[in-house]
HTML snippet that shows the backbone in 3Dmol.js (N, CA, C, O; Angstrom):
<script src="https://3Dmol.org/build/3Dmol-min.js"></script>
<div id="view" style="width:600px;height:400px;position:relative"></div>
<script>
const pdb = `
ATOM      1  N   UNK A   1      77.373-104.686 -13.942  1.00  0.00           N
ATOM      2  CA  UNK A   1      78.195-105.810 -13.603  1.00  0.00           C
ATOM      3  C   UNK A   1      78.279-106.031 -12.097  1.00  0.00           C
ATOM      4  O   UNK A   1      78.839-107.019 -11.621  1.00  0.00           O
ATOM      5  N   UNK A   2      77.658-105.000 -11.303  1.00  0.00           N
ATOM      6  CA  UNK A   2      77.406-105.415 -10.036  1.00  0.00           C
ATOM      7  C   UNK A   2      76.690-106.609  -9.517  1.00  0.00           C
ATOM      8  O   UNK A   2      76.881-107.247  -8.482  1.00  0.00           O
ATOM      9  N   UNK A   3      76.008-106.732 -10.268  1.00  0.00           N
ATOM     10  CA  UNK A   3      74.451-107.769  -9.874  1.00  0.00           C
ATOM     11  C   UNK A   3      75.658-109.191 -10.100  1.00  0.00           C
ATOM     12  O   UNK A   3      75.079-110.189  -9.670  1.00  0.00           O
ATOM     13  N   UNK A   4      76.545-109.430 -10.421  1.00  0.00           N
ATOM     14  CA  UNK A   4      77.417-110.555 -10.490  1.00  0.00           C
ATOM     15  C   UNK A   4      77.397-110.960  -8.880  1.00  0.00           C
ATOM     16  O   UNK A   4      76.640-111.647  -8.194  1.00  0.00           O
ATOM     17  N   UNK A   5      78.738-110.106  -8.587  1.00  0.00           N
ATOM     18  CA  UNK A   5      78.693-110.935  -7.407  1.00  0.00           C
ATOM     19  C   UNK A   5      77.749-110.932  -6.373  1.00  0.00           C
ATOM     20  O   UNK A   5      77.915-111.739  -5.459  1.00  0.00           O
ATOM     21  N   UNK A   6      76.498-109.943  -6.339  1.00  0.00           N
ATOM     22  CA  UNK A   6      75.430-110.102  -5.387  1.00  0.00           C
ATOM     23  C   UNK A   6      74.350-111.535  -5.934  1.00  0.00           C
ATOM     24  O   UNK A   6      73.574-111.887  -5.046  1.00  0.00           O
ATOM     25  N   UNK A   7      74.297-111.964  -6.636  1.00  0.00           N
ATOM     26  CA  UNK A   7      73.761-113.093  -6.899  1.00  0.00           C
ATOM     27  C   UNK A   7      74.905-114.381  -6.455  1.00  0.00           C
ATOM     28  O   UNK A   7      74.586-115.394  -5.834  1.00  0.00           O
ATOM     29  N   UNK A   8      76.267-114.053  -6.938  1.00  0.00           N
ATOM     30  CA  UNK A   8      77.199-114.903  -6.215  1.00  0.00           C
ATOM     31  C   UNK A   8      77.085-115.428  -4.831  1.00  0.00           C
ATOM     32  O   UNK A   8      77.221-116.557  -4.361  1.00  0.00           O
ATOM     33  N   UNK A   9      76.767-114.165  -4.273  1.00  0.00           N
ATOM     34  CA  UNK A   9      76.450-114.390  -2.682  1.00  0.00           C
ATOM     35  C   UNK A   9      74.936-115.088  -2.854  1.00  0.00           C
ATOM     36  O   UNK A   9      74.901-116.293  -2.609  1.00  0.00           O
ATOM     37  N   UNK A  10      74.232-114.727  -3.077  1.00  0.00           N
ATOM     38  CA  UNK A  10      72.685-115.071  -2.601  1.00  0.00           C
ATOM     39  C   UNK A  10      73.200-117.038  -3.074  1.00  0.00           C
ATOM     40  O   UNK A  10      73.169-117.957  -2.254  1.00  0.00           O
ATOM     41  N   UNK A  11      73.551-117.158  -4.326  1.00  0.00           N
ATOM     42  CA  UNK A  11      73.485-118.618  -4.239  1.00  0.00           C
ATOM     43  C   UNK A  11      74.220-119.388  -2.891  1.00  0.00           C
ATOM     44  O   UNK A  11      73.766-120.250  -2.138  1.00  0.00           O
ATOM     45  N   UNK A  12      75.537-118.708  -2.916  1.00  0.00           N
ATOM     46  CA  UNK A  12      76.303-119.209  -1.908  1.00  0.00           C
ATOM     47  C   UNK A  12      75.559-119.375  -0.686  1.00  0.00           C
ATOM     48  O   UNK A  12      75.483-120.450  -0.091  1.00  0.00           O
ATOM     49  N   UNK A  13      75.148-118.568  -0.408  1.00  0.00           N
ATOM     50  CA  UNK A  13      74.012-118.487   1.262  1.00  0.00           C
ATOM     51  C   UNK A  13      72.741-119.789   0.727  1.00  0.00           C
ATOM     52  O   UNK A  13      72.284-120.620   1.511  1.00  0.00           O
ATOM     53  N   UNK A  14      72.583-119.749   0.118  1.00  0.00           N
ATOM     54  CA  UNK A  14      71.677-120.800  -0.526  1.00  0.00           C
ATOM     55  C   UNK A  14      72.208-122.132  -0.020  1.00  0.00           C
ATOM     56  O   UNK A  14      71.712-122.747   0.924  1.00  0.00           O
ATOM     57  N   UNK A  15      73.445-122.591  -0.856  1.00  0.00           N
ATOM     58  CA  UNK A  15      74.331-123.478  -0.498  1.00  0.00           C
ATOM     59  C   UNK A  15      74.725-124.202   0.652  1.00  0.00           C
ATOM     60  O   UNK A  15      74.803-125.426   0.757  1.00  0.00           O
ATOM     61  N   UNK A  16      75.062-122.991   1.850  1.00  0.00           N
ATOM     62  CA  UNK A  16      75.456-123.418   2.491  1.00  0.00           C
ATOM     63  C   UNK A  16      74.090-123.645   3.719  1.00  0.00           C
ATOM     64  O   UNK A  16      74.199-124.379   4.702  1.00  0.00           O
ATOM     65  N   UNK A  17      73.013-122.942   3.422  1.00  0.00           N
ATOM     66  CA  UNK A  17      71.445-123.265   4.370  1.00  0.00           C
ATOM     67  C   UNK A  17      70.960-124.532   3.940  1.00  0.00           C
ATOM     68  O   UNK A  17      70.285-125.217   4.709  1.00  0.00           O
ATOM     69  N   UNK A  18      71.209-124.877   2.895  1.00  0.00           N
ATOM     70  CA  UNK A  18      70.805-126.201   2.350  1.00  0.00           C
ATOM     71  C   UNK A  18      71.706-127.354   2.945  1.00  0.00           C
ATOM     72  O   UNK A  18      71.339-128.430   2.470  1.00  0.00           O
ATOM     73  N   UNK A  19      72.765-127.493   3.826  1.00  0.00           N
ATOM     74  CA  UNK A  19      73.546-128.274   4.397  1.00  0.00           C
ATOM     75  C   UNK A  19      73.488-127.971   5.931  1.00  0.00           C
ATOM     76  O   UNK A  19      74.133-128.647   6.732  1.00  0.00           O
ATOM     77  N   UNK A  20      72.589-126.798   6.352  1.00  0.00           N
ATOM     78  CA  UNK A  20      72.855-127.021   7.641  1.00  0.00           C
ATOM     79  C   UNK A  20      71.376-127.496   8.415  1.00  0.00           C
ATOM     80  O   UNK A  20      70.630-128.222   7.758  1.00  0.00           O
ATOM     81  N   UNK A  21      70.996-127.125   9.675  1.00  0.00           N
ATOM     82  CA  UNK A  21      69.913-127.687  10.116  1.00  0.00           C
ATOM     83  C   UNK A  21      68.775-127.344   9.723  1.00  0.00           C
ATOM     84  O   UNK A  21      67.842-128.111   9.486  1.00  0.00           O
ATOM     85  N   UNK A  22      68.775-126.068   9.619  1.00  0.00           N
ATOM     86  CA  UNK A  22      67.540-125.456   9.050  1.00  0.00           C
ATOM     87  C   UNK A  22      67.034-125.829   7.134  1.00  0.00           C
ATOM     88  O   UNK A  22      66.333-125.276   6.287  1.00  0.00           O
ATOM     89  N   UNK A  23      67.881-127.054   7.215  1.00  0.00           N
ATOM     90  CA  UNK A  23      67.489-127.259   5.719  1.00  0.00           C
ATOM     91  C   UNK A  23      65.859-127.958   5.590  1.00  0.00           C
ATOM     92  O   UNK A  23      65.108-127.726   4.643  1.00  0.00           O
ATOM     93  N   UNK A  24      65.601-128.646   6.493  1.00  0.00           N
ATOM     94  CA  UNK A  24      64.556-128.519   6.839  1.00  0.00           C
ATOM     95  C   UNK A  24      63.146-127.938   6.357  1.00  0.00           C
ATOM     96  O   UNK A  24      62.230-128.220   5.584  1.00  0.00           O
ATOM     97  N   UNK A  25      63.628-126.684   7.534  1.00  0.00           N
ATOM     98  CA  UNK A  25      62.096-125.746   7.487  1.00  0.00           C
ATOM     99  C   UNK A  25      62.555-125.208   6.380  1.00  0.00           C
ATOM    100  O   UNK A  25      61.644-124.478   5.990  1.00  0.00           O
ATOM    101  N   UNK A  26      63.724-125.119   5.404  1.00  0.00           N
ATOM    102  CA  UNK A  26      63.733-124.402   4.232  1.00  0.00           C
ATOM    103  C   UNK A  26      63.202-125.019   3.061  1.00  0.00           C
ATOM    104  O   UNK A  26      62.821-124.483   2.020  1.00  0.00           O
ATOM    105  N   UNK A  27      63.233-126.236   3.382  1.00  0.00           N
ATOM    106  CA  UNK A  27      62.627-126.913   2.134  1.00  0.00           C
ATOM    107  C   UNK A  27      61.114-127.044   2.361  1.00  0.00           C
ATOM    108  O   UNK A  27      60.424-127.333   1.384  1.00  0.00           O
ATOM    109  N   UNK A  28      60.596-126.879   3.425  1.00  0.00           N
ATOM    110  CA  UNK A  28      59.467-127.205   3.894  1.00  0.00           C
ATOM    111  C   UNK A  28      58.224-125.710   3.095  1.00  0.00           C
ATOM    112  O   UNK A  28      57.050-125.715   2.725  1.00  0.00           O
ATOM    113  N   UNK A  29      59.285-124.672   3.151  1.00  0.00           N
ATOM    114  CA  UNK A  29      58.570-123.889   3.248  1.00  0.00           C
ATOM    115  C   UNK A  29      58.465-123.274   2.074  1.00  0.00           C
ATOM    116  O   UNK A  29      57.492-122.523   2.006  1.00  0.00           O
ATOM    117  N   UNK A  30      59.293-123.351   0.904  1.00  0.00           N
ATOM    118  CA  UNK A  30      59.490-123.429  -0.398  1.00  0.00           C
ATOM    119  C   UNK A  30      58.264-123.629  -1.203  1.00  0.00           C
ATOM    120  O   UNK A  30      57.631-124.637  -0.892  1.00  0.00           O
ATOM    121  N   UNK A  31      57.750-122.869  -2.218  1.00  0.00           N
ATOM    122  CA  UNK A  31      56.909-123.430  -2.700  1.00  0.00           C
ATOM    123  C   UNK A  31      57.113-124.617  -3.662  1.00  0.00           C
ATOM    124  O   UNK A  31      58.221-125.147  -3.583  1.00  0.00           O
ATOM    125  N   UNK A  32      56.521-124.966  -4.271  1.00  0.00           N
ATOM    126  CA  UNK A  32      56.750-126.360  -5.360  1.00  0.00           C
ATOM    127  C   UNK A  32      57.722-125.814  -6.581  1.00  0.00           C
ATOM    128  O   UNK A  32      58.809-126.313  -6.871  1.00  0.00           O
ATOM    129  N   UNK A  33      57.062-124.608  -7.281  1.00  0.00           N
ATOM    130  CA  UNK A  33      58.026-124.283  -8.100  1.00  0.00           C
ATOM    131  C   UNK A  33      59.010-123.884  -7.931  1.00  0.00           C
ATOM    132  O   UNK A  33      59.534-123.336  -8.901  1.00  0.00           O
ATOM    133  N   UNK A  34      59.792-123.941  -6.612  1.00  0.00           N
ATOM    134  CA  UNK A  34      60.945-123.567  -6.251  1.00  0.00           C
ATOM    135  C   UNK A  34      61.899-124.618  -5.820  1.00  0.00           C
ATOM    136  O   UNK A  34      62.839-124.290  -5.096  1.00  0.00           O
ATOM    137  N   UNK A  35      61.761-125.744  -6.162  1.00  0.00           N
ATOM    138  CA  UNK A  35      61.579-127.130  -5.140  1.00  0.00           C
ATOM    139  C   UNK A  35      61.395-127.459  -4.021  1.00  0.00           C
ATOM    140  O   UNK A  35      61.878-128.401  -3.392  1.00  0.00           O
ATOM    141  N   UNK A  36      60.662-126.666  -3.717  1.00  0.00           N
ATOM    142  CA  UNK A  36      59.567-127.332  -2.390  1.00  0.00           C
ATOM    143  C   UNK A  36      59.286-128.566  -2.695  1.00  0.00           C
ATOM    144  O   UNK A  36      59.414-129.139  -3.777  1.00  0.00           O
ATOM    145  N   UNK A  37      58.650-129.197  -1.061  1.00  0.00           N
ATOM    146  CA  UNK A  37      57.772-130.693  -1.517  1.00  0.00           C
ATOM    147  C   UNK A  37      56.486-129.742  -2.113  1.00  0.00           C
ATOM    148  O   UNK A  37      55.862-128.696  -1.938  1.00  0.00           O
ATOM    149  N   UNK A  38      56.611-131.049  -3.022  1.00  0.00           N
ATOM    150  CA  UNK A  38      54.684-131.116  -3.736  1.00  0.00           C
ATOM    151  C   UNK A  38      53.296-131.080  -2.843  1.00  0.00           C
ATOM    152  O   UNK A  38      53.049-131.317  -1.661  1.00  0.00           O
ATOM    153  N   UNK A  39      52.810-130.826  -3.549  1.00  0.00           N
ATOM    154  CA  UNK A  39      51.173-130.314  -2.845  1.00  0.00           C
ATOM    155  C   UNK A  39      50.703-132.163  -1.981  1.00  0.00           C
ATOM    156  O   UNK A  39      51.197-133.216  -2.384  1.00  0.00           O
ATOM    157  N   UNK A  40      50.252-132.121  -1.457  1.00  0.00           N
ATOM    158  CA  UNK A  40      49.820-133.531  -0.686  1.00  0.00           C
ATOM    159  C   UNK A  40      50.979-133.928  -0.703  1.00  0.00           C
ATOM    160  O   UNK A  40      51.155-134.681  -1.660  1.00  0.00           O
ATOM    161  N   UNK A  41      51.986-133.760  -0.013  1.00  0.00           N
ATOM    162  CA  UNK A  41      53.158-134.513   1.295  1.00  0.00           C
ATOM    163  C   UNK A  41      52.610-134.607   2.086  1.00  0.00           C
ATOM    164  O   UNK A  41      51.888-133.713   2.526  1.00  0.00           O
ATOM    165  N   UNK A  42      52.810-136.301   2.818  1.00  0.00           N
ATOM    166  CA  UNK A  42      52.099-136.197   4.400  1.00  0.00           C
ATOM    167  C   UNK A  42      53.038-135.464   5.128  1.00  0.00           C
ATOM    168  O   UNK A  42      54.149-135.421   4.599  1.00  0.00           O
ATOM    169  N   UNK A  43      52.871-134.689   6.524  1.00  0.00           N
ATOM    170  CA  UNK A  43      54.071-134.025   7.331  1.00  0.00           C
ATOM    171  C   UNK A  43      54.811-134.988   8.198  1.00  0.00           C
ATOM    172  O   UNK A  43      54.318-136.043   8.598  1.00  0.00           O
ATOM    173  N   UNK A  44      55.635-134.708   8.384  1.00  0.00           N
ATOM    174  CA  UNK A  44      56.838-134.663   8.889  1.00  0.00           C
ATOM    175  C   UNK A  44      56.340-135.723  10.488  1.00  0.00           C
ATOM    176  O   UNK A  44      55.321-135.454  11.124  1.00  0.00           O
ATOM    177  N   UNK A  45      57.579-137.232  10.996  1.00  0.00           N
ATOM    178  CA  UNK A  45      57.195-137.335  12.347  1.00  0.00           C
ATOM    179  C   UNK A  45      57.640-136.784  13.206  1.00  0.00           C
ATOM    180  O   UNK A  45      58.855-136.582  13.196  1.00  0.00           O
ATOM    181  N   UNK A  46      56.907-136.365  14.197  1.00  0.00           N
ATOM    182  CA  UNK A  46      57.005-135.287  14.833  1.00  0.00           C
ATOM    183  C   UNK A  46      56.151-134.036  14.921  1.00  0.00           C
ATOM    184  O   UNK A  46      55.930-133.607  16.054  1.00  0.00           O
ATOM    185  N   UNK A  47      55.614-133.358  13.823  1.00  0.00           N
ATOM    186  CA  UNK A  47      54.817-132.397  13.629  1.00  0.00           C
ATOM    187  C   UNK A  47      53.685-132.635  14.164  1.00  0.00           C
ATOM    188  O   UNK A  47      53.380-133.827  14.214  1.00  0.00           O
ATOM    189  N   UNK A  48      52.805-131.741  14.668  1.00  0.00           N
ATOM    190  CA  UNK A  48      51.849-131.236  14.889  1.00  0.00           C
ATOM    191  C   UNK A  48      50.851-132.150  14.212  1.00  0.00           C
ATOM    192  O   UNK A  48      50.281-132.979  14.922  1.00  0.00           O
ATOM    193  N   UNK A  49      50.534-132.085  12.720  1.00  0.00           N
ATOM    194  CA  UNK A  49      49.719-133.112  11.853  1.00  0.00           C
ATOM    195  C   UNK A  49      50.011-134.134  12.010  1.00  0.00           C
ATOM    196  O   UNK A  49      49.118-134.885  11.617  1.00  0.00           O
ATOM    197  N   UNK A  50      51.060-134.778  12.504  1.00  0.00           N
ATOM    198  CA  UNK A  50      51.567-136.054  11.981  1.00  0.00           C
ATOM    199  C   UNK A  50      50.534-136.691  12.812  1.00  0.00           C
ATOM    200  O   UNK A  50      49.613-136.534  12.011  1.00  0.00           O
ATOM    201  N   UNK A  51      50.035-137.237  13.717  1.00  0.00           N
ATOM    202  CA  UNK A  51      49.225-137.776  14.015  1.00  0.00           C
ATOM    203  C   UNK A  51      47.587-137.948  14.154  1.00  0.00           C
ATOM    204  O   UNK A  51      46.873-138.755  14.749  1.00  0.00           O
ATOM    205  N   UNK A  52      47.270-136.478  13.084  1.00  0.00           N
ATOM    206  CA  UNK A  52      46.300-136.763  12.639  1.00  0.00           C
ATOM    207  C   UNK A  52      46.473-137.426  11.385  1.00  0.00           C
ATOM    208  O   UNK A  52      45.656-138.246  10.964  1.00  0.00           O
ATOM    209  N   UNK A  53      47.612-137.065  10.717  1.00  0.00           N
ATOM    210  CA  UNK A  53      47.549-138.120   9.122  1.00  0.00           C
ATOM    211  C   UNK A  53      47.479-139.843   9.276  1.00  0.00           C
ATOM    212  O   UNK A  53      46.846-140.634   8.577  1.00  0.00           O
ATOM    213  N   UNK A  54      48.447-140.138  10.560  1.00  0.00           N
ATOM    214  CA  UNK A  54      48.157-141.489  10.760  1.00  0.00           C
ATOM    215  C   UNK A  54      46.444-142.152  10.811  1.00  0.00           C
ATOM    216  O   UNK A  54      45.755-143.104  10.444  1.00  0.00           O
ATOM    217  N   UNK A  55      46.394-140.506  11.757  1.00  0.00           N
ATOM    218  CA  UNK A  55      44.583-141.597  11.789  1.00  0.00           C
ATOM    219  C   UNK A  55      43.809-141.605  10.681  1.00  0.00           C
ATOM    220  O   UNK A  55      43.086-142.550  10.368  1.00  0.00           O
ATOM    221  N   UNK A  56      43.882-140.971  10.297  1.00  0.00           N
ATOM    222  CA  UNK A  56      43.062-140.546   8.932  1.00  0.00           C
ATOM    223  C   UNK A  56      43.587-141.860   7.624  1.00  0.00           C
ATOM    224  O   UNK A  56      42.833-142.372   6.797  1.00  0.00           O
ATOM    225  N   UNK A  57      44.744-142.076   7.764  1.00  0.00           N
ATOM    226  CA  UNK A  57      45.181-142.891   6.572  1.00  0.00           C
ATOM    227  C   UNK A  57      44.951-144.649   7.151  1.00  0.00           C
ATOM    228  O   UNK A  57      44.828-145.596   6.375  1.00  0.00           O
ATOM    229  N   UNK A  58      44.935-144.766   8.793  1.00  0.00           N
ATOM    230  CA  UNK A  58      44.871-146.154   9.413  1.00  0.00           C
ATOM    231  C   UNK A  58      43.554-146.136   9.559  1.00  0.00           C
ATOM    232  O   UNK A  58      43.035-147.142   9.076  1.00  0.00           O
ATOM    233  N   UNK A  59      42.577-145.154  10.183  1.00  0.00           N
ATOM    234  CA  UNK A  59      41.193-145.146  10.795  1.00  0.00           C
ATOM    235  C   UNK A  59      41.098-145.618  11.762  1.00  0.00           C
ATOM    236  O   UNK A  59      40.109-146.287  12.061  1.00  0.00           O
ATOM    237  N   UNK A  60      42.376-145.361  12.772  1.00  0.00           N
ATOM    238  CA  UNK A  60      42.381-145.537  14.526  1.00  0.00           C
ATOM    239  C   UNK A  60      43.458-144.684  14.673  1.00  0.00           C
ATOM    240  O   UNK A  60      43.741-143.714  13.970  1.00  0.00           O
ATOM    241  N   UNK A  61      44.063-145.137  15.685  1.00  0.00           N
ATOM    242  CA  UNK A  61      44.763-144.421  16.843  1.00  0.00           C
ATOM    243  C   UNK A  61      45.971-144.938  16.539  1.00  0.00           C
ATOM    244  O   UNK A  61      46.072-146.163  16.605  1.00  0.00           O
ATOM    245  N   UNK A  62      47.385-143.983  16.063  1.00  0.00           N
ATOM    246  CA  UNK A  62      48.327-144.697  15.695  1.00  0.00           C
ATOM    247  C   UNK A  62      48.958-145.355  16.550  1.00  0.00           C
ATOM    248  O   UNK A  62      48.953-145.007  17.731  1.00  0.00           O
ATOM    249  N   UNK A  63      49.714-146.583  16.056  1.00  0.00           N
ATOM    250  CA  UNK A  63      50.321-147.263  16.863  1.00  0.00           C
ATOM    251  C   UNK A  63      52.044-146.684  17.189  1.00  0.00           C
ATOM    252  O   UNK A  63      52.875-146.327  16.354  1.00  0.00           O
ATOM    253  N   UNK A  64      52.170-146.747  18.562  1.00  0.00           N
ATOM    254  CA  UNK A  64      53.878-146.638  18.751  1.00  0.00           C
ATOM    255  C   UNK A  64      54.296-147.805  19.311  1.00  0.00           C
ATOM    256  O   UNK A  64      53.731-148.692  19.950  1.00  0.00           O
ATOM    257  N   UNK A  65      55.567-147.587  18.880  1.00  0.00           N
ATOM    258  CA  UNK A  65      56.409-148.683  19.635  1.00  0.00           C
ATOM    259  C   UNK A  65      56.747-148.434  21.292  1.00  0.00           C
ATOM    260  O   UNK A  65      57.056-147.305  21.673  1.00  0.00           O
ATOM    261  N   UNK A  66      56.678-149.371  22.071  1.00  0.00           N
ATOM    262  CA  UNK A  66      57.223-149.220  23.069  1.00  0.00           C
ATOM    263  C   UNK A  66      58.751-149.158  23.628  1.00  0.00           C
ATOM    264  O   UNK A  66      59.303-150.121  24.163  1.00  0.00           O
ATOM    265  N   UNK A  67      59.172-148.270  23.487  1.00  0.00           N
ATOM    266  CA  UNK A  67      60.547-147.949  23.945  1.00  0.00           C
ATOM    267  C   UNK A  67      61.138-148.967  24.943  1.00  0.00           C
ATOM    268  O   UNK A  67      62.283-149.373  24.747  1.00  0.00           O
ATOM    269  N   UNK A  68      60.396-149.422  26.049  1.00  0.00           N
ATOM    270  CA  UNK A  68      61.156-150.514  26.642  1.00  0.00           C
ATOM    271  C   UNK A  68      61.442-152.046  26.845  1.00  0.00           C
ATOM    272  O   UNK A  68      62.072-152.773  27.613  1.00  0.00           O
ATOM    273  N   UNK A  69      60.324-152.174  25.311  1.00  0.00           N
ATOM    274  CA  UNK A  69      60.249-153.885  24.970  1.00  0.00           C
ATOM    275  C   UNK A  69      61.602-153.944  24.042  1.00  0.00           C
ATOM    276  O   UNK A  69      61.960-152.971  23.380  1.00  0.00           O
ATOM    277  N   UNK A  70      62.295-155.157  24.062  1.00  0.00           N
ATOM    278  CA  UNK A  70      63.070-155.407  23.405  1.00  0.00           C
ATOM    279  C   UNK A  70      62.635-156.467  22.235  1.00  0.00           C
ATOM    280  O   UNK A  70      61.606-157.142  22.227  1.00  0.00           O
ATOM    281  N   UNK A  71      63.655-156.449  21.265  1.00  0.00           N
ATOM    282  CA  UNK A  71      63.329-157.451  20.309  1.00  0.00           C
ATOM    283  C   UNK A  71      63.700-159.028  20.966  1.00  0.00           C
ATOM    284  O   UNK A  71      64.166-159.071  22.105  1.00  0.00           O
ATOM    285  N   UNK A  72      63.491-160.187  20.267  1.00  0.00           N
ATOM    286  CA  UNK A  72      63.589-161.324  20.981  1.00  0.00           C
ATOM    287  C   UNK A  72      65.302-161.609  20.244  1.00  0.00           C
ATOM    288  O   UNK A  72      66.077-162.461  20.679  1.00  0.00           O
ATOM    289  N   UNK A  73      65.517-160.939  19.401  1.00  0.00           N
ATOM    290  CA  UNK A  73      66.696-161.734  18.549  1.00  0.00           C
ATOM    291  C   UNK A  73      67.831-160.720  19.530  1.00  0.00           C
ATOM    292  O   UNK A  73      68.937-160.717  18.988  1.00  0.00           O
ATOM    293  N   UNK A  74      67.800-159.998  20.645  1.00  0.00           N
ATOM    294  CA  UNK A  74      69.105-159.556  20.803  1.00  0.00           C
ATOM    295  C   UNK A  74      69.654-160.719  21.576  1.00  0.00           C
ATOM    296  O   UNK A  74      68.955-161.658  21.958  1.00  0.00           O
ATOM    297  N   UNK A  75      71.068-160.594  21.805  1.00  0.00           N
ATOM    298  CA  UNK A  75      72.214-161.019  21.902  1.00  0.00           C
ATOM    299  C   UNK A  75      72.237-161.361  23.407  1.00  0.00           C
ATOM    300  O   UNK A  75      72.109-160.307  24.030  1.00  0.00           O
ATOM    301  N   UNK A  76      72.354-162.447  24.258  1.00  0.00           N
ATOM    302  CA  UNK A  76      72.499-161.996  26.031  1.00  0.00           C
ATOM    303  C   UNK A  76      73.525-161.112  26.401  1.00  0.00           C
ATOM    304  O   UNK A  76      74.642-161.084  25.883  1.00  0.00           O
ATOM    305  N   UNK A  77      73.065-160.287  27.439  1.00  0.00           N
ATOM    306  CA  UNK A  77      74.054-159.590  28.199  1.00  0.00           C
ATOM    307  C   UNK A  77      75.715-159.997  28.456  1.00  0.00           C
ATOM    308  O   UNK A  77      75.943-161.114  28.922  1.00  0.00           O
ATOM    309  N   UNK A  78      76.469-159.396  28.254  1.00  0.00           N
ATOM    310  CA  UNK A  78      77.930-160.256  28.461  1.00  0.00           C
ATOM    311  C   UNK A  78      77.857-159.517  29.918  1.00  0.00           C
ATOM    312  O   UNK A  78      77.194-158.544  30.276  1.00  0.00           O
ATOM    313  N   UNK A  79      78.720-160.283  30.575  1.00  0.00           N
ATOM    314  CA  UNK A  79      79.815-159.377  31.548  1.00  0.00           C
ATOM    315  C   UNK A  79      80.777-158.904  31.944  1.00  0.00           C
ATOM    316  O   UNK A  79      81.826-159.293  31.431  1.00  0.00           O
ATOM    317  N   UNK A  80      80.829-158.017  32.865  1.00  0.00           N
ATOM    318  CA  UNK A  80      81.842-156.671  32.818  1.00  0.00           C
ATOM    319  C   UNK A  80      83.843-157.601  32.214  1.00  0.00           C
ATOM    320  O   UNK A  80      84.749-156.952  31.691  1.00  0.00           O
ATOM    321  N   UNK A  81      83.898-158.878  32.488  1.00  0.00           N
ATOM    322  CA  UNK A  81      84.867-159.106  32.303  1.00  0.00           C
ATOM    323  C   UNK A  81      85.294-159.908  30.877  1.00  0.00           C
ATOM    324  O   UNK A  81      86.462-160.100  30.540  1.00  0.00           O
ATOM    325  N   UNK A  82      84.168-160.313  30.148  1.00  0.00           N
ATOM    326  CA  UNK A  82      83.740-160.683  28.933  1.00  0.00           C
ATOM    327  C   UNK A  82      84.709-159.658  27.630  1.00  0.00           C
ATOM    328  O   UNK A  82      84.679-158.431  27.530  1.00  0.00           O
ATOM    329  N   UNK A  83      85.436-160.549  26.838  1.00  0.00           N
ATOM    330  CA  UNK A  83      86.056-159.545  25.921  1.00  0.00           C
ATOM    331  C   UNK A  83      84.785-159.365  25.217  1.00  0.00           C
ATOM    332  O   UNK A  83      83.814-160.120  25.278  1.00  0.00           O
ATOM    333  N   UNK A  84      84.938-157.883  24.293  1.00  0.00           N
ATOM    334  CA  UNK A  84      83.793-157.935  23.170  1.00  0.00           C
ATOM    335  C   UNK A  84      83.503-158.239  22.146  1.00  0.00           C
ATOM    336  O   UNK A  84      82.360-158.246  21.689  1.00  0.00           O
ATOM    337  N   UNK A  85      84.738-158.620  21.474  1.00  0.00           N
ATOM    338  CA  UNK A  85      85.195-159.259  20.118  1.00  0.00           C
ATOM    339  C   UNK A  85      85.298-160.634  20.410  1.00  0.00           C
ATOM    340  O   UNK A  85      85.638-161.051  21.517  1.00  0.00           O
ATOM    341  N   UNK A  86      85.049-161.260  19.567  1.00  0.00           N
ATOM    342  CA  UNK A  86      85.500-162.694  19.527  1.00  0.00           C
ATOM    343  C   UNK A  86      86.373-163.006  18.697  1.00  0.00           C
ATOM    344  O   UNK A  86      86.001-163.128  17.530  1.00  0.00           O
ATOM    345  N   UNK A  87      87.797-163.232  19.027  1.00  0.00           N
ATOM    346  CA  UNK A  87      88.814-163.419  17.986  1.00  0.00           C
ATOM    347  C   UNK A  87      88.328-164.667  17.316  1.00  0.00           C
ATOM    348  O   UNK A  87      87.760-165.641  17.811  1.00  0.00           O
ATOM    349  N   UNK A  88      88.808-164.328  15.614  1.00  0.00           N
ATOM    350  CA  UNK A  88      88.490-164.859  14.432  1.00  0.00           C
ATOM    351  C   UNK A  88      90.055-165.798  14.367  1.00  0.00           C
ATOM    352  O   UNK A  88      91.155-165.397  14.746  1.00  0.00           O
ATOM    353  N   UNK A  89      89.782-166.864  13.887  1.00  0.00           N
ATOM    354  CA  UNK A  89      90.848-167.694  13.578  1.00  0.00           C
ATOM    355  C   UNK A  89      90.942-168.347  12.066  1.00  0.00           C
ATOM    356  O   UNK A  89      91.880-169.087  11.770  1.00  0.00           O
TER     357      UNK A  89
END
`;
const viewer = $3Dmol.createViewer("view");
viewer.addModel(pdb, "pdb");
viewer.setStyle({}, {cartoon: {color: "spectrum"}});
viewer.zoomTo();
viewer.render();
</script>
């Protein structure tokens, strides 16, 4: 009747790795029958592969966005004395 609460614990630690950051590389690393991802997941953006899967699946050079173009639909700049709300009537 020991093996009770030592499995108690192991789920619990389970539980609570599955909610924190490292849930992640824990799921990552899981095999399938354990619920891991399945066999052919593309990886992760960010990873190492990830930009060979782009090329391989586009057959060029992936595209990024440029961080300092803006979209055309934003809003003009207000100024510093500008309320930010617009009261509703």
């Amino acid at each position: 009747m020991r093996i009770v609460p030592v499995i108690g614990v192991m789920v619990l630690g389970l539980l609570v790795a599955s909610c924190s950051s490292v849930s992640s590389f824990v799921a990552d690393t899981l095999p399938p029958w354990a619920g891991g991802l399945p066999e052919g997941t593309p990886p992760r953006p960010g990873t190492p592969g990830y930009d060979a899967y782009l090329k391989s699946i586009s057959g060029d050079e992936p595209t990024r966005a440029d961080p300092a173009a803006k979209p055309a639909d934003n809003p003009p700049a207000r100024k510093g004395n500008e309320p930010i709300d617009e009261p509703v009537h």
